[in-house]
C-alpha positions in Angstrom: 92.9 142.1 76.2 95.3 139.9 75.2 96.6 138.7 78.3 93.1 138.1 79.6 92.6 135.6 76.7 95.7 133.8 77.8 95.2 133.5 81.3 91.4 132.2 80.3 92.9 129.4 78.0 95.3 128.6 81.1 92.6 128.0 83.1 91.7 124.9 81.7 95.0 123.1 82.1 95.4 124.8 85.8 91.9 123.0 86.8 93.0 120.0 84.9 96.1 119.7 86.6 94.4 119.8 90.1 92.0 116.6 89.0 95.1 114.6 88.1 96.9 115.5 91.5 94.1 114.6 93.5 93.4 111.4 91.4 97.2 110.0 91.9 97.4 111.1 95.7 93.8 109.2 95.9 95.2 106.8 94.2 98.6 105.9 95.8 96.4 106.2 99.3 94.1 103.9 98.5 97.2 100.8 97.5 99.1 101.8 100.5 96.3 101.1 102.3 95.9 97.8 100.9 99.4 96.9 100.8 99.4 96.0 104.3 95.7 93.5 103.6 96.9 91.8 101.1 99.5 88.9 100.6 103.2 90.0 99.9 102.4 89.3 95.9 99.9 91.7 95.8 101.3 94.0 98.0 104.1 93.8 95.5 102.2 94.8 92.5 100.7 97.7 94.7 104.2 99.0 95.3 104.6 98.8 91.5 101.7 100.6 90.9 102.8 103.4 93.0 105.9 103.9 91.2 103.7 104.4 87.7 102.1 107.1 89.6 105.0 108.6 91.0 107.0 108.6 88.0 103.8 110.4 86.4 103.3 112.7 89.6 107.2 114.2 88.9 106.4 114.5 84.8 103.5 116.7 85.5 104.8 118.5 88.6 102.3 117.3 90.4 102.8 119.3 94.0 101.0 117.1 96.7 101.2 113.8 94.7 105.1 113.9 94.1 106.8 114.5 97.2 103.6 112.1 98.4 104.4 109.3 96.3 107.9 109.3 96.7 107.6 108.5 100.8 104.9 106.1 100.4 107.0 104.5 97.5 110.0 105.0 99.6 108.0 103.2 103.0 107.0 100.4 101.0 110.2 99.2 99.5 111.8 99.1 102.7 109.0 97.1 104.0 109.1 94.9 101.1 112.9 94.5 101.7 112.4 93.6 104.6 112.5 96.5 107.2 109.7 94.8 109.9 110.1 97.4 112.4 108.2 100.1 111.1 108.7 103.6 113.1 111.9 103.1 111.4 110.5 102.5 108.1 108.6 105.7 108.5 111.7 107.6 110.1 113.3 107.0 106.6 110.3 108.1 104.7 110.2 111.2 106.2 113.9 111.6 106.1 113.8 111.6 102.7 110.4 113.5 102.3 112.4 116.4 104.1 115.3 116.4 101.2 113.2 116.2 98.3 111.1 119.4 100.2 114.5 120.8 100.8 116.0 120.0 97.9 113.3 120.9 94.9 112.9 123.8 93.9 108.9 124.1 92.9 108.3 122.1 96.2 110.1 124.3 99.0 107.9 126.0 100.9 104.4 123.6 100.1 104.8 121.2 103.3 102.7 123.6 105.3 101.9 120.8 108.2 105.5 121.3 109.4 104.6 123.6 112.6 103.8 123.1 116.0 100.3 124.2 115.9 97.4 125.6 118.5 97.0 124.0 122.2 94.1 126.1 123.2 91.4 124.8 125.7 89.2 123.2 122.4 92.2 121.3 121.7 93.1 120.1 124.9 90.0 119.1 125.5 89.8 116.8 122.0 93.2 115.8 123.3 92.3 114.7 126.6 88.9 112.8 125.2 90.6 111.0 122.2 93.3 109.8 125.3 90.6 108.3 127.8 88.5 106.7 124.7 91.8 105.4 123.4 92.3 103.9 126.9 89.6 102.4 127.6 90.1 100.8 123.7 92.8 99.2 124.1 92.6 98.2 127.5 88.8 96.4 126.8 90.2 94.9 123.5 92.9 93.0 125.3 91.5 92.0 128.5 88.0 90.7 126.9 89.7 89.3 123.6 93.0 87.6 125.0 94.8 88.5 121.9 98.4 86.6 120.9 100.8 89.7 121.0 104.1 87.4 121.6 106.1 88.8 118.6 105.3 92.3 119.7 107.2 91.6 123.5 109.7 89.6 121.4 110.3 92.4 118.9 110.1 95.4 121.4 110.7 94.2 125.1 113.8 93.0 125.3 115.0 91.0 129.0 115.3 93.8 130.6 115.2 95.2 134.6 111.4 96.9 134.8 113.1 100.5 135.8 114.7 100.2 132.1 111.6 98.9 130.3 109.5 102.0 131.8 111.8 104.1 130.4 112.4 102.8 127.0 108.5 102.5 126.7 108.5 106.1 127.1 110.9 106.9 124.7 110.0 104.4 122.2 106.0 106.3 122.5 107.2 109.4 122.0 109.4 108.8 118.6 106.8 106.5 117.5 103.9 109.2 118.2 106.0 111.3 116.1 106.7 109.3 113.0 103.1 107.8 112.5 101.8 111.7 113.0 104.1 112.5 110.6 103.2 110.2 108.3 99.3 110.0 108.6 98.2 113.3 109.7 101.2 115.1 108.3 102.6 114.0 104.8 99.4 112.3 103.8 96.6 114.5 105.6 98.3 117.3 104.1 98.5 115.8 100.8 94.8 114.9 100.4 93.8 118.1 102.0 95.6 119.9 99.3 94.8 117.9 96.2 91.2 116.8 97.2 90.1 119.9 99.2 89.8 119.1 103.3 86.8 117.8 103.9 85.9 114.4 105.3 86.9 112.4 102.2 90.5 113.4 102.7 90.0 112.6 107.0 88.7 109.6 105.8 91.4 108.4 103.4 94.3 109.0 105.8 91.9 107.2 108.8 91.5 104.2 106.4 95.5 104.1 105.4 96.2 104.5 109.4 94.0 101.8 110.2 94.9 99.0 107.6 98.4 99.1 108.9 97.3 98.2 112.1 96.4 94.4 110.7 99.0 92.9 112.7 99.4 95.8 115.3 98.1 96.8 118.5 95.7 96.5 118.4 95.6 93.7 115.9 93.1 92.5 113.3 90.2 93.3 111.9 88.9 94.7 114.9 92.2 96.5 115.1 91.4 98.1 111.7 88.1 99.4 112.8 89.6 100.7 116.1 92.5 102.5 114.8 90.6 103.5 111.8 88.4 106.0 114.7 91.6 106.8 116.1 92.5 108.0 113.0 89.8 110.0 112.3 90.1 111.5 116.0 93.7 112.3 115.2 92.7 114.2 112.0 90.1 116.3 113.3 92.9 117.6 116.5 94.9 118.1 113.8 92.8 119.9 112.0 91.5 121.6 114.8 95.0 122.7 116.1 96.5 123.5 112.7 99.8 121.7 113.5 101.2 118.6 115.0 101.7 119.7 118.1 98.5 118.6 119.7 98.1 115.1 117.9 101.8 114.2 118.6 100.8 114.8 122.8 97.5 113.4 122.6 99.7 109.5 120.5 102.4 109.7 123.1 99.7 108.7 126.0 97.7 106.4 123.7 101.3 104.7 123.2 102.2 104.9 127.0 98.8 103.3 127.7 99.9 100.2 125.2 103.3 100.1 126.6 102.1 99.3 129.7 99.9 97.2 128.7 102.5 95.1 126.7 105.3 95.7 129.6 103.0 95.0 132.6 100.3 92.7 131.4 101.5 90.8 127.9 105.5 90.5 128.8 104.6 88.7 132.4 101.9 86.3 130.6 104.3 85.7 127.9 106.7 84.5 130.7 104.4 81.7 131.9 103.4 80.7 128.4 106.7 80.8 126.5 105.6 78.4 123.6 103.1 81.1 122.3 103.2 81.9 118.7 106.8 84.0 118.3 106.1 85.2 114.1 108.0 88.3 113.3 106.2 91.8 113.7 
């Protein structure tokens, strides 16, 4: 009898543990997402915030808000300091994700959305359709709107022969697919599907956090936001759908092929004819 006593006065603190690990990761999503929105002051105090949570995350033990807050904490100080490119602001994150996995005891084992995954017919097909409506995105937003994307062929297309470019925009989609999946739909999917339960709140979150960063991306903008935002959401569901990152990873590499060619063949020769275009830093 007695140990049925005890584990029903555990229960309370178990269930009350699981609220405050859901409100932190909730919590740190919702200021990395409007870190990026925001000017650098505020995005400042957002970064500050997140290290209150954080620090509270590791007192309580807090499984998915922890290693969670650490990389987003980790991500936006290098930002902050002035890291611009940001697949290798991500790279570090995860770098360092993967040690405190590793290298914490009560941790090892919990980062479940390490695997490859299904690539069945149903996800090939979500594949394939999030692909052609990602296309068709990006290609309409930049022929009907025109956008300014000069510090994106300064920053990433060097003067190079075109045999070179083609293949450094293939490798550059591939590691960036990797770290943004890794990111979005891996550390932070997994962390809101664990603490917040997986339903659409948690697809939503990581969607809106994809999105925001996107602000002065490709696409660019508000209208960027919105458009990325979907892509998110497609993202989550394959990777939902597949139960790894297998599948999401494939289906970003041709969404990122389709916007290096779009910045290799159709921005880098209009930048040529109009060098005095606005050159800000990406």
């Amino acid at each position: 009898m007695f140990p049925t006593v005890s584990t029903l006065q555990r229960q309370p603190g178990i269930h009350s543990l699981r609220t405050l690990d859901a409100l932190l990761v909730v919590s740190v999503t919702l200021l990395v997402t409007a870190a990026p929105l925001v000017p650098s002051s505020a995005a400042i105090c957002a970064a500050v915030g997140t290290a209150v949570l954080a620090v509270v995350a590791w007192y309580k033990r807090c499984r998915a808000a922890a290693p969670f807050s650490t990389f987003c904490l980790i991500c936006l100080g290098l930002v902050l300091s002035g890291v611009h490119y940001f697949p290798v602001v991500l790279a570090i994150g995860l770098l360092c994700y993967a040690g405190v996995m590793r290298g914490v005891p009560w941790l090892r084992g919990t980062a479940t959305w390490a695997r490859w995954g299904s690539f069945d017919r149903d996800v090939r097909l979500l594949s394939a359709a999030a692909c052609l409506l990602a296309a068709v995105a990006l290609l309409s937003w930049y022929l009907l709107l025109h956008p300014n994307i000069a510090n994106i062929v300064k920053a990433f297309v060097p003067d190079l022969p075109l045999g070179l470019l083609i293949v450094g925009g293939l490798i550059f989609s591939m590691v960036n697919a990797a770290v943004e999946e890794g990111a979005y739909r891996g550390v932070i999917l997994h962390a809101l599907d664990t603490s917040l339960g997986p339903g659409f709140a948690a697809l939503l979150l990581q969607a809106l956090a994809f999105g925001a960063v996107h602000i002065g991306g490709f696409p660019r903008g508000w209208l960027g936001v919105g458009l990325a935002c979907i892509y998110g959401l497609f993202m989550g569901v394959i990777r939902r759908r597949a139960g790894g990152m297998f599948a999401p990873w494939i289906a970003h590499v041709f969404t990122d092929v389709v916007i290096a060619g779009i910045v290799i063949g159709l921005a880098r020769p209009n930048q040529a004819m109009h060098p005095t275009a606005d050159r800000s830093a990406f």
